[in-house]
PANU-977883 format. One record per residue (C-alpha): residue in three letters; x, y, z. Coordinates in pm, 1 decimal, decimal comma, always signed. Example, Ala and Ser with C-alpha at 12.3 -4.5 7.8 and 13.67 -1.06 7.14 Angstrom:
PANU-977883
 rest        X        Y        Z
  ALA  +1230,0   -450,0   +780,0
  SER  +1367,0   -106,0   +714,0
This chain:
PANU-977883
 rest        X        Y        Z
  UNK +13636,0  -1984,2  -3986,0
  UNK +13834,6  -1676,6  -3833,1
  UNK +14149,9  -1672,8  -3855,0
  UNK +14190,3  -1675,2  -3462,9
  UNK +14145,4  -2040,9  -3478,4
  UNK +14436,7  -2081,2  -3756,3
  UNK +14785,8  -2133,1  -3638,7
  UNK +15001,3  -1868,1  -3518,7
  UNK +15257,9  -1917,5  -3758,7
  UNK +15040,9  -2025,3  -4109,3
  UNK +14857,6  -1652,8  -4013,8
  UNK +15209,8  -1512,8  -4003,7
  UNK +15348,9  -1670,6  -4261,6
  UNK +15025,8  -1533,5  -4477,7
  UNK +15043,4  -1183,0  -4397,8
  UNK +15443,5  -1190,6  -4502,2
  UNK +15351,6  -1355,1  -4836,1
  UNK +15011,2  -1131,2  -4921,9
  UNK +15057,9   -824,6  -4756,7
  UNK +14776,1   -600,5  -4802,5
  UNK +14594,3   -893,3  -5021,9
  UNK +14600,4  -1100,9  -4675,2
  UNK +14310,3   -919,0  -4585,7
  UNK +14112,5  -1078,2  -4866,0
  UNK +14237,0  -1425,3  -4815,2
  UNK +14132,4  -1426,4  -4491,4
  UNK +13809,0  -1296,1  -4609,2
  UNK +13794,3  -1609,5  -4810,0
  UNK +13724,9  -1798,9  -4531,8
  UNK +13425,0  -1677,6  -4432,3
  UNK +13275,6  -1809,2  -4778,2
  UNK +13177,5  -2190,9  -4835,9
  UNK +13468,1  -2415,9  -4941,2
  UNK +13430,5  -2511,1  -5332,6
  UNK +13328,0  -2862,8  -5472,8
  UNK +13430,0  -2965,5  -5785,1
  UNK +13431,6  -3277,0  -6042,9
  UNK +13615,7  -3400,1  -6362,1
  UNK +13467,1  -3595,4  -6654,3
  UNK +13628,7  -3849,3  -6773,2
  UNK +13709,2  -3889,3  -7108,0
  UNK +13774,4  -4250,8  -7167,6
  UNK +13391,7  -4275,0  -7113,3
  UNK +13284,1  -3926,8  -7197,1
  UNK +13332,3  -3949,5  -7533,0
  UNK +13055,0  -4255,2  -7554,5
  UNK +12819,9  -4148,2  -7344,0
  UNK +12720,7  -3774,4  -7491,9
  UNK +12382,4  -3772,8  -7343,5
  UNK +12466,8  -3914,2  -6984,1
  UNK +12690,6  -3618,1  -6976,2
  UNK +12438,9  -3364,2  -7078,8
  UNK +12189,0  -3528,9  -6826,7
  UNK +12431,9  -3523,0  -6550,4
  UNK +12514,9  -3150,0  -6606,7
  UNK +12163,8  -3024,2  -6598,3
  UNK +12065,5  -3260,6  -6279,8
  UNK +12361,1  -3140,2  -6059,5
  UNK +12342,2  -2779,7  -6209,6
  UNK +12739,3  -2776,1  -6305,7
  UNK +12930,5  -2499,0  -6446,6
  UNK +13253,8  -2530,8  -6578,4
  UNK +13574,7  -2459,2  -6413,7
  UNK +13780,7  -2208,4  -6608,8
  UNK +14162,6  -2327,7  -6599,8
  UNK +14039,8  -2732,2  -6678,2
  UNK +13793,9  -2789,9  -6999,0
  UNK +13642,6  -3132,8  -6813,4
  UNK +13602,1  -2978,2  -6489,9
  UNK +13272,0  -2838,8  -6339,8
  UNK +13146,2  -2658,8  -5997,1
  UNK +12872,7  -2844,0  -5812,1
  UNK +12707,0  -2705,5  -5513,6
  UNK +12755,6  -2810,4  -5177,3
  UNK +12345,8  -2965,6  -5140,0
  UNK +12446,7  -3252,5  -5469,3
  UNK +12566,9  -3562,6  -5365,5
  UNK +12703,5  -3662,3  -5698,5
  UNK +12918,6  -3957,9  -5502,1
  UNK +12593,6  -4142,5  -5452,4
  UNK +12507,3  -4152,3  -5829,1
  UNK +12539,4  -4445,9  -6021,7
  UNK +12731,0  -4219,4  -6280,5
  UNK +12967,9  -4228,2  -6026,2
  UNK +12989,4  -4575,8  -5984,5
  UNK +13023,4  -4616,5  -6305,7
  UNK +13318,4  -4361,8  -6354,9
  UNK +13191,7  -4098,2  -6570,0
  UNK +13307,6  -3875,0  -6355,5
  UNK +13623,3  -3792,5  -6048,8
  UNK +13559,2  -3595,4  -5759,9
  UNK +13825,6  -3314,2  -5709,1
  UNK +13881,8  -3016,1  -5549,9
  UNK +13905,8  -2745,0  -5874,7
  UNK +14181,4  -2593,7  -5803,8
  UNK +14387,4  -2917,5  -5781,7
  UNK +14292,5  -2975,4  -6191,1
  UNK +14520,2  -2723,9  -6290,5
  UNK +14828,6  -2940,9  -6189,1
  UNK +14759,9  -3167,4  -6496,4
  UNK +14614,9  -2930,2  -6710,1
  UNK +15000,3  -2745,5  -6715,9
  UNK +15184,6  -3081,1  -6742,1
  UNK +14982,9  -3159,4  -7053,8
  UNK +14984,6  -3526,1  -7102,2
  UNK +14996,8  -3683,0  -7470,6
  UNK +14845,5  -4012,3  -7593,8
  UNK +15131,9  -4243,3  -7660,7
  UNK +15356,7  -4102,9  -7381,9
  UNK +15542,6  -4283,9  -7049,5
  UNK +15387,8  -4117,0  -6723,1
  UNK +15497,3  -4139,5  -6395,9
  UNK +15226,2  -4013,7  -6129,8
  UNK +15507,8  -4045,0  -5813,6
  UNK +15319,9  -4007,6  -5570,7
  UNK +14934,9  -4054,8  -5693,5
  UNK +14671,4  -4178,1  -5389,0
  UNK +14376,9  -4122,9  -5385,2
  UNK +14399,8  -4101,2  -5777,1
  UNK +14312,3  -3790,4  -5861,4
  UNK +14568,0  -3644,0  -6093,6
  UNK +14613,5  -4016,6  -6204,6
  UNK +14275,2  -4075,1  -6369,0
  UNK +14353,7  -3659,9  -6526,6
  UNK +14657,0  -3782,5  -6703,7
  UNK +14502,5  -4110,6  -6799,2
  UNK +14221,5  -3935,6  -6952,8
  UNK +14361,4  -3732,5  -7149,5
  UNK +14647,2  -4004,8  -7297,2
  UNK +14284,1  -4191,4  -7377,2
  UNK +14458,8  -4565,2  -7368,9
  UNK +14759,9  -4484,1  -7550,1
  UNK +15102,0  -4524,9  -7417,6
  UNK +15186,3  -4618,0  -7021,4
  UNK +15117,7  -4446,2  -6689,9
  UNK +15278,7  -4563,3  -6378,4
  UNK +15085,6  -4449,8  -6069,5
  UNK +15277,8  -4539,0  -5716,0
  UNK +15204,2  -4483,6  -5409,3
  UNK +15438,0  -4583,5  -5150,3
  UNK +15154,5  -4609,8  -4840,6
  UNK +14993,2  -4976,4  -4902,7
  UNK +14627,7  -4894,6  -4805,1
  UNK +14649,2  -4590,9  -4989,8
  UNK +14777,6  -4726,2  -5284,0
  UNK +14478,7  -5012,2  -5270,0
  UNK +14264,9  -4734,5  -5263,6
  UNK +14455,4  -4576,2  -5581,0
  UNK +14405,7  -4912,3  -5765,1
  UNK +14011,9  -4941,9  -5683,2
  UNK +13987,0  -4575,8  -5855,1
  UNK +14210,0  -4706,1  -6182,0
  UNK +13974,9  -4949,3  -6213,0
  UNK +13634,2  -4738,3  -6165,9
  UNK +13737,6  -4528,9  -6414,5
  UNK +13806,0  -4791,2  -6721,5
  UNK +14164,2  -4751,4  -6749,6
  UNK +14393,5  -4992,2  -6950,1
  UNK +14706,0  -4844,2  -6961,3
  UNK +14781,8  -4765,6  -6588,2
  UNK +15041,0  -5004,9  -6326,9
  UNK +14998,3  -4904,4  -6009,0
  UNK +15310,6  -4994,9  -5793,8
  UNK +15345,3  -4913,4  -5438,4
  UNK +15726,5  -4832,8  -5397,0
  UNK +15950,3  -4601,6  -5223,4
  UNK +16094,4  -4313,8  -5489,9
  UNK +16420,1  -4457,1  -5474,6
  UNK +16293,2  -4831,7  -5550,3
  UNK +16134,8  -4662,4  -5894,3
  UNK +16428,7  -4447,4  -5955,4
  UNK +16685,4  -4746,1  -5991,8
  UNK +16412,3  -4969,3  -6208,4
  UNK +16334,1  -4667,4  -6458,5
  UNK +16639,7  -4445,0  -6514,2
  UNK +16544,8  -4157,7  -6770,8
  UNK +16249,2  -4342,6  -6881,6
  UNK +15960,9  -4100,7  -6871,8
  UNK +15841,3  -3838,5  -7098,4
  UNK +15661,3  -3672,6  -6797,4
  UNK +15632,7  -3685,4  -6408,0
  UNK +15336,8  -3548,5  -6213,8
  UNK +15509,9  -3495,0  -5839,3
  UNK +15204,3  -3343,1  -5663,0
  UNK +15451,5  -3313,2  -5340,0
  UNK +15346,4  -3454,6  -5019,7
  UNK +15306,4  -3142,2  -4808,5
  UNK +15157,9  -2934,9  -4534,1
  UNK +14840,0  -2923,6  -4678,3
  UNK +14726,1  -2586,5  -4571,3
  UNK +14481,3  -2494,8  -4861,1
  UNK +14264,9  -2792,2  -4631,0
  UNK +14247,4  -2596,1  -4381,1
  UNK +13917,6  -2456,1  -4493,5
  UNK +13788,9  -2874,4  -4521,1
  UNK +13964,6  -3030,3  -4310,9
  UNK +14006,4  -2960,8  -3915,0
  UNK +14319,2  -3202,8  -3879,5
  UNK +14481,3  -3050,5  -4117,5
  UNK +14487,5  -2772,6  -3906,5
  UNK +14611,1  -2991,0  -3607,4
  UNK +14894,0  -3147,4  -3799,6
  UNK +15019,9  -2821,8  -3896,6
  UNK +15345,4  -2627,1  -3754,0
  UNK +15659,2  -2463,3  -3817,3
  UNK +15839,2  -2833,8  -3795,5
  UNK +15610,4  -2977,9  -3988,5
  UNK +15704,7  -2763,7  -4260,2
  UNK +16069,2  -2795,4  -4226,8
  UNK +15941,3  -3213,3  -4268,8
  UNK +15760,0  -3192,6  -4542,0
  UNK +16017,4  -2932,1  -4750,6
  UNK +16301,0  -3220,6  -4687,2
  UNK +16041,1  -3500,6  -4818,4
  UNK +15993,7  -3340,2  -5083,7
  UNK +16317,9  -3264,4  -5200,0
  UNK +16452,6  -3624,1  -5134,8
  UNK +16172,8  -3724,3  -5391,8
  UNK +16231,1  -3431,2  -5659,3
  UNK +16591,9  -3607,4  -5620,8
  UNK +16458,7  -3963,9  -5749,7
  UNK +16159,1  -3764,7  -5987,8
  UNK +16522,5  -3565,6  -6182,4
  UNK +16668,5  -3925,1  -6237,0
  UNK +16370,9  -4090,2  -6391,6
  UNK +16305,7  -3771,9  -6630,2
  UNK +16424,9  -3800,2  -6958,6
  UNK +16601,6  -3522,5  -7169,2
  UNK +16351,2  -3333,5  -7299,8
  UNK +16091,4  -3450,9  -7033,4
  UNK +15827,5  -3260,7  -6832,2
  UNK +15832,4  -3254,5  -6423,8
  UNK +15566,0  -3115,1  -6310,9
  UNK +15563,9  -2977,8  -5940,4
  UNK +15269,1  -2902,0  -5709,8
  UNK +15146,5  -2878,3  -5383,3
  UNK +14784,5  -2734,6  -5199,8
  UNK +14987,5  -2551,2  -4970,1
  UNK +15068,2  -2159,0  -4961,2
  UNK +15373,5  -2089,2  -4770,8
  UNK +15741,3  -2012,8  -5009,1
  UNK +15930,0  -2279,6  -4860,5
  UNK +15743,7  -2592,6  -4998,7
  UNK +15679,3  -2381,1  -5306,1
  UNK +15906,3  -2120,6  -5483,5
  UNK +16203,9  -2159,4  -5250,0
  UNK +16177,1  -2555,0  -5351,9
  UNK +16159,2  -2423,6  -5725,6
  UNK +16495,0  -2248,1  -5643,3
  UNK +16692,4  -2507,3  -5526,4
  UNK +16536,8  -2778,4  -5806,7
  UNK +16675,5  -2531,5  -6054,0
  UNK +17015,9  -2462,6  -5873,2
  UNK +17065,2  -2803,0  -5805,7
  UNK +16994,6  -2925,0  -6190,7
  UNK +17096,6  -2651,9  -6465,2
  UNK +16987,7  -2838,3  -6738,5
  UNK +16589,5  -2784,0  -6567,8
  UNK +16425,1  -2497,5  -6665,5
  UNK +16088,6  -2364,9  -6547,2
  UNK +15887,6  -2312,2  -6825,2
  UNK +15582,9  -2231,7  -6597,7
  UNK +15476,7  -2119,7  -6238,9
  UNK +15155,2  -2068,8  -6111,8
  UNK +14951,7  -2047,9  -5748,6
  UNK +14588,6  -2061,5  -5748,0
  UNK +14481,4  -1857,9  -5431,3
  UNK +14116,0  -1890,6  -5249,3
  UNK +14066,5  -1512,5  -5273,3
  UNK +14140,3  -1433,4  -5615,5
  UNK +13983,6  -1786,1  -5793,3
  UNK +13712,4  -2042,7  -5693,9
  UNK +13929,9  -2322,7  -5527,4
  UNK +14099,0  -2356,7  -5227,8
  UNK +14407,8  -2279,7  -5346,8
  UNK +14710,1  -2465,4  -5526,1
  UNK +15077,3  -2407,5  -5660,1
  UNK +15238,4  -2602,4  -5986,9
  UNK +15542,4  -2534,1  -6153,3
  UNK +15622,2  -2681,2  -6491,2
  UNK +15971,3  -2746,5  -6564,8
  UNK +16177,1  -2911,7  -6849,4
  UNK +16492,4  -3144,6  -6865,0
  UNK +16752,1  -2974,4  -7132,0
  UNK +16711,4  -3272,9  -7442,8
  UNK +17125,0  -3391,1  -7449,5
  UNK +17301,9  -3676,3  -7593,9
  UNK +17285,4  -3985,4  -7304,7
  UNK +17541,2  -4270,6  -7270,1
  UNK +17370,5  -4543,3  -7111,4
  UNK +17561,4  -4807,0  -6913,2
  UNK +17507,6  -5199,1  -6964,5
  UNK +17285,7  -5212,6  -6689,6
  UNK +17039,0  -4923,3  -6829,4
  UNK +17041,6  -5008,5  -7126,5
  UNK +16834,2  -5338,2  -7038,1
  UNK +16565,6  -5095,1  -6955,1
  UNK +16601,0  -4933,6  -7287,4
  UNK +16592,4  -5187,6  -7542,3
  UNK +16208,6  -5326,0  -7576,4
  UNK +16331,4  -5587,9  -7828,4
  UNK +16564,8  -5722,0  -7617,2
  UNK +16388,7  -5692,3  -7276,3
  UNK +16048,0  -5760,0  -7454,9
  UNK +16238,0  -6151,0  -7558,1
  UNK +16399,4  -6144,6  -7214,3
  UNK +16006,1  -6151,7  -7078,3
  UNK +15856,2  -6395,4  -7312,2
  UNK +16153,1  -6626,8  -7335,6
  UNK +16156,5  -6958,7  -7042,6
  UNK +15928,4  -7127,6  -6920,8
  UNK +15801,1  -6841,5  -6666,2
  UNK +15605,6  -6684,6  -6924,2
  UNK +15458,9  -7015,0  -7075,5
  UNK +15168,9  -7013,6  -6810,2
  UNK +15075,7  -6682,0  -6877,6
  UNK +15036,9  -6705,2  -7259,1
  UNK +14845,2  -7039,0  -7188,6
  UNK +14576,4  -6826,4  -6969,0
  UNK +14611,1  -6553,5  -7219,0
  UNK +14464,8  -6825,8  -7493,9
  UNK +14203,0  -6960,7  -7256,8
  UNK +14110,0  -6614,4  -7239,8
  UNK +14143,4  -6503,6  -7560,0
  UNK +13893,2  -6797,4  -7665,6
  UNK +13682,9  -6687,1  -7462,6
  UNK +13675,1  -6318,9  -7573,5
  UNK +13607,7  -6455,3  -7929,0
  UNK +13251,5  -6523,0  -7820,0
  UNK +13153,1  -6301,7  -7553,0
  UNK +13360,7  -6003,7  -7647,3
  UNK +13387,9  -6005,2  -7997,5
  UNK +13464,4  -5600,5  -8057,9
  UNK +13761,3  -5621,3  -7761,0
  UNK +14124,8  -5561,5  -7844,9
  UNK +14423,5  -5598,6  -7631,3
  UNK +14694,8  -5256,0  -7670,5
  UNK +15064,5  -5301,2  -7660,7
  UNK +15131,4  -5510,5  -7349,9
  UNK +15244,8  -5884,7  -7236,1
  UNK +15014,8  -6111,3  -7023,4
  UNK +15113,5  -6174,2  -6650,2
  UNK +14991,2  -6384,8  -6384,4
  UNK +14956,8  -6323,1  -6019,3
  UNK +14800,5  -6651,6  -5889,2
  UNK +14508,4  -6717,0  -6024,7
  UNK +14449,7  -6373,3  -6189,3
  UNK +14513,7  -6282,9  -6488,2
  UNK +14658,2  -5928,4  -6593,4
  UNK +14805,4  -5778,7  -6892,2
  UNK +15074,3  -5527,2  -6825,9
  UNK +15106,6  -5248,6  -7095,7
  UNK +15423,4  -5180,9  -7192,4
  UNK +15645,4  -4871,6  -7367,3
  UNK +15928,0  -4857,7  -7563,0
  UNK +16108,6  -4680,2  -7250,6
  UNK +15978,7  -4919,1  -7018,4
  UNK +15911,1  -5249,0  -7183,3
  UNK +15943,1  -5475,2  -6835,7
  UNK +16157,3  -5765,3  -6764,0
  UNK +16253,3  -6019,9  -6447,1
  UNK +16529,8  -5755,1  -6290,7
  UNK +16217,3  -5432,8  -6293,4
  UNK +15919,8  -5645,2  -6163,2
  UNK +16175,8  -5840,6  -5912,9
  UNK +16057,9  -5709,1  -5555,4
  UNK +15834,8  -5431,9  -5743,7
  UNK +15460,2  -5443,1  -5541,8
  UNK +15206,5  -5389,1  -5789,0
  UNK +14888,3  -5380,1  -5647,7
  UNK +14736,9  -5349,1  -5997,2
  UNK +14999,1  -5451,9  -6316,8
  UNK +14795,5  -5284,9  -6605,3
  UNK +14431,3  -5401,7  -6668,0
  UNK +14275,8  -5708,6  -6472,4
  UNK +14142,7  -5931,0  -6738,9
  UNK +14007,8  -6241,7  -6569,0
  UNK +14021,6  -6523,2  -6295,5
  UNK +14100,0  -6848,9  -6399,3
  UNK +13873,8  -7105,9  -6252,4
  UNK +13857,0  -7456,8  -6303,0
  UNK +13795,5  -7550,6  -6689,0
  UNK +13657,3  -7185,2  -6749,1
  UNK +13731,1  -6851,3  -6767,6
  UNK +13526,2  -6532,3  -6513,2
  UNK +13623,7  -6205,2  -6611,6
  UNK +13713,6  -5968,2  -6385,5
  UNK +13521,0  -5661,6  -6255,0
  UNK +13801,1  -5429,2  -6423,6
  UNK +13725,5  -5555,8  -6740,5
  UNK +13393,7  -5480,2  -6729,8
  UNK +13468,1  -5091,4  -6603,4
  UNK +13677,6  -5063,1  -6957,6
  UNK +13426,8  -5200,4  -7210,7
  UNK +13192,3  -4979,2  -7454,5
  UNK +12868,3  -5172,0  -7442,1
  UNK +12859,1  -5207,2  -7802,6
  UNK +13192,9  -5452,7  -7734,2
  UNK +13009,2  -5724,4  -7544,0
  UNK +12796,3  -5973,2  -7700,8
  UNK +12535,2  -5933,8  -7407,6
  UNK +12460,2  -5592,6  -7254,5
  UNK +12151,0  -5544,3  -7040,8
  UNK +12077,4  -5169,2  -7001,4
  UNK +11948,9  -4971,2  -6667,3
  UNK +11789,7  -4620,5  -6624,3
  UNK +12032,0  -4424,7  -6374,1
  UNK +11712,2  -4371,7  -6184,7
  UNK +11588,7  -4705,5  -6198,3
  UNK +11520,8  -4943,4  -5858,1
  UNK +11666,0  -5204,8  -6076,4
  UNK +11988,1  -4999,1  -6101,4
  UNK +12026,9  -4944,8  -5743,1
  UNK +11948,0  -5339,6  -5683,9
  UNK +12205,1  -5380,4  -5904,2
  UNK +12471,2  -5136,4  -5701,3
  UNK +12385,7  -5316,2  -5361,6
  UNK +12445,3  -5684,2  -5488,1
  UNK +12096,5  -5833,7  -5560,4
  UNK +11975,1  -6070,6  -5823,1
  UNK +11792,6  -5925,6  -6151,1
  UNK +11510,5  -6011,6  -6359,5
  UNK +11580,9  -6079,6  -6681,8
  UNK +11474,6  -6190,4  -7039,1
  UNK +11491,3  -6546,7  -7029,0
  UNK +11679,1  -6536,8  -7355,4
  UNK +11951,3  -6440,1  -7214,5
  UNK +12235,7  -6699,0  -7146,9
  UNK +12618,8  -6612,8  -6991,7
  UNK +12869,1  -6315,6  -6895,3
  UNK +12617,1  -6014,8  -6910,1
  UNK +12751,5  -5639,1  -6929,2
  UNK +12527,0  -5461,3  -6688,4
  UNK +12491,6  -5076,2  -6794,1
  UNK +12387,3  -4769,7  -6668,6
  UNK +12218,3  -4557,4  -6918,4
  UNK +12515,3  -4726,8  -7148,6
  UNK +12808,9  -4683,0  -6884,1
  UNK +12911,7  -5007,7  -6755,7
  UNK +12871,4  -5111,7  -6417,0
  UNK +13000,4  -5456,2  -6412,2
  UNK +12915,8  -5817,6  -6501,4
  UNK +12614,6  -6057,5  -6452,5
  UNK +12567,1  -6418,5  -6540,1
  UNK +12237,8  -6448,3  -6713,6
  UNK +12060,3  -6789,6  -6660,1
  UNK +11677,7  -6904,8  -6647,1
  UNK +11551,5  -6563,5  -6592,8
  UNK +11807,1  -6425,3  -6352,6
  UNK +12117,7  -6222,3  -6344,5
  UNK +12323,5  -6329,3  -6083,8
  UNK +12505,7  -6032,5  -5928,4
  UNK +12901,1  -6033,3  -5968,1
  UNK +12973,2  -5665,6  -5906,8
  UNK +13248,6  -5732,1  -5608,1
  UNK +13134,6  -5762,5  -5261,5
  UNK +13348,4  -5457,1  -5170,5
  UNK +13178,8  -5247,0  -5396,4
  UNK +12803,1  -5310,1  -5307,4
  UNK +12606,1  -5048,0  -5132,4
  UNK +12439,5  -5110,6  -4812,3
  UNK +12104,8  -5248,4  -4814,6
């Protein structure tokens, strides 16, 4: 792509920026765009030998600035393979891993991912808090943030609400409660340009100006949720200074007690990516005075008996127990984290909780939560089905019935496109179907057959 066919004022804005380096950017483009994908390490660190397969079929080589990232070539099609499926792995552009990588998520910590679809730098900061401690994830678009919740579940993840809000619905639930904040900025998107031919339409001077007043209306609602001593961390995968450092400046004039502890931009000409910008910066710790109202949010003894108390809750534990029975036989080695059952319907869900943000009536009130923590089950009639997300956060060696598949098995793919199994006749109930020991979903073994339950929405066409 020349940059004749970029617009006038991104070309511009470029040569201002890069000077004599502008030269080599726009070299850059004449070179394939880069493909990239992250392990995941909430099944990674079971399945050893599906990741050493998976590296030596797709040929990957690591990506420097993230130490579960690797380069595949364009030819690999690692979305078709059942790995995939089975969320070993998240497909991301490279440089877009370094955005986590700086903000350095802990096990044990309250996350906010503000605004997360398609799930990217969510399923990066839940991988590396492996279970322990809460991530919110919102999206504020409603398809998008469906999207967002399918990718939670793919990728086994417990301790992850995904709530589809407007900043300023979060910021007046969760006032100082998070340790850190991921705000990869909604923006002008021009290091697509090299993938993606509308966002090369979409792109002007105005546009800009749109996107850098977005943005700063959300840093506004990010700075109240931060807690002294928390992290924000800042990016976008867009080059020009106003979305980037001249958004830094005013962050920094507009809050004294934030102070950049990092800045970086990844550029297309000088590393393997197609470019990105973070900046890292830290909430002075202070003494806080928190008002009657906040302090409700606070106080997980008080909120926690404010959620169980009344007969609201009573239907929920009831399910829990049905459930909980249940697990007893088919899923002996299964253990519920910190959380409180909820129900939504028929469906079952239980919603992990913090000591920052422990939940109560007045925070889920009006909050849309496509996905409140890990989906454990549906409650039919006299019986308990567990759900597909259950099955996506199991170790094999957890259920009481696993049936195992070769990743390059026909019975594998039969599997992934709905169809009914052979089986040992032995075999008698809920059935974990696994892919070379990664779980793919569930089965019900009876007389020979599995019958299929991996959701209809998942399948592959036949």
């Amino acid at each position: 792509m020349g940059k004749e066919l970029l617009p006038v004022g991104f070309v511009a804005s470029i040569n201002e920026i890069l000077g004599d380096a502008s030269c080599d950017f726009w070299d850059s483009y004449d070179s394939p765009r880069t493909h990239g994908l992250r392990l995941n390490r909430l099944k990674a660190v079971h399945a050893a030998d599906s990741v050493k397969k998976l590296i030596r079929q797709f040929q990957l080589t690591p990506v420097p600035w993230c130490n579960t990232g690797y380069y595949y070539d364009e030819s690999v099609r690692p979305g078709k393979h059942p790995y995939h499926a089975a969320g070993l792995y998240y497909i991301q552009e490279p440089s877009a891993m370094s955005a986590v990588e700086l903000l350095n998520p802990q096990p044990g910590e309250t996350i906010l991912d503000l605004a997360a679809a398609p799930g990217g730098k969510t399923s990066h900061i839940a991988s590396s808090m492996m279970g322990r401690g809460l991530l919110v994830s919102n999206e504020i678009h409603p398809e998008r943030a469906r999207i967002l919740a399918e990718n939670v579940e793919r990728m086994g993840i417990t301790n992850t609400v995904v709530t589809s809000a407007a900043p300023d619905q979060l910021s007046r639930r969760f006032v100082a409660c998070f340790d850190r904040i991921m705000l990869d900025a909604p923006c002008s998107g021009e290091g697509m340009f090299r993938k993606d031919a509308a966002a090369i339409a979409e792109w002007s001077p105005e546009h800009v100006d749109l996107c850098v007043a977005r943005q700063w209306d959300i840093v506004q609602e990010a700075y109240l949720m931060l807690k002294p001593g928390g992290t924000l961390a800042y990016s976008t995968c867009t080059f020009n200074t106003a979305e980037n450092e001249e958004m830094i400046e005013r962050i920094l004039s507009q809050y004294p007690d934030l102070q950049l502890q990092e800045m970086k931009r990844l550029w297309p000409h000088l590393e393997r990516g197609e470019g990105h910008f973070v900046a890292i910066l830290v909430k002075t710790p202070a003494d806080q005075t928190f008002s009657d109202d906040q302090e409700t949010f606070t106080n997980t003894g008080k909120a926690q008996a404010k959620s169980n108390r009344g007969g609201k809750q009573a239907p929920a534990l009831s399910a829990l127990a049905d459930f909980q029975d249940w697990a007893k036989q088919d899923l002996p080695g299964f253990e519920l984290g910190g959380g409180t059952p909820i129900l939504f319907g028929e469906e079952l869900y239980w919603l992990p909780v913090s000591e920052s943000v422990p939940w109560h009536d007045k925070q889920l009130k009006g909050l849309k939560m496509p996905r409140a923590g890990l989906h454990l089950a549906h409650l039919k009639k006299n019986r308990i089905e567990p759900a597909h997300a259950l099955a996506m956060s199991l170790n094999p060696g957890q259920a009481v019935r696993s049936w195992d598949l070769s990743s390059d098995s026909d019975e594998t793919a039969a599997y992934l496109r709905g169809e009914v199994l052979s089986i040992p006749s032995e075999y008698r109930g809920w059935t974990l179907v696994t892919t070379d020991g990664l779980p793919l979903g569930w089965g019900k073994a009876s007389g020979g057959q599995l019958k299929n339950h991996l959701p209809k929405g998942l399948r592959n066409p036949k």
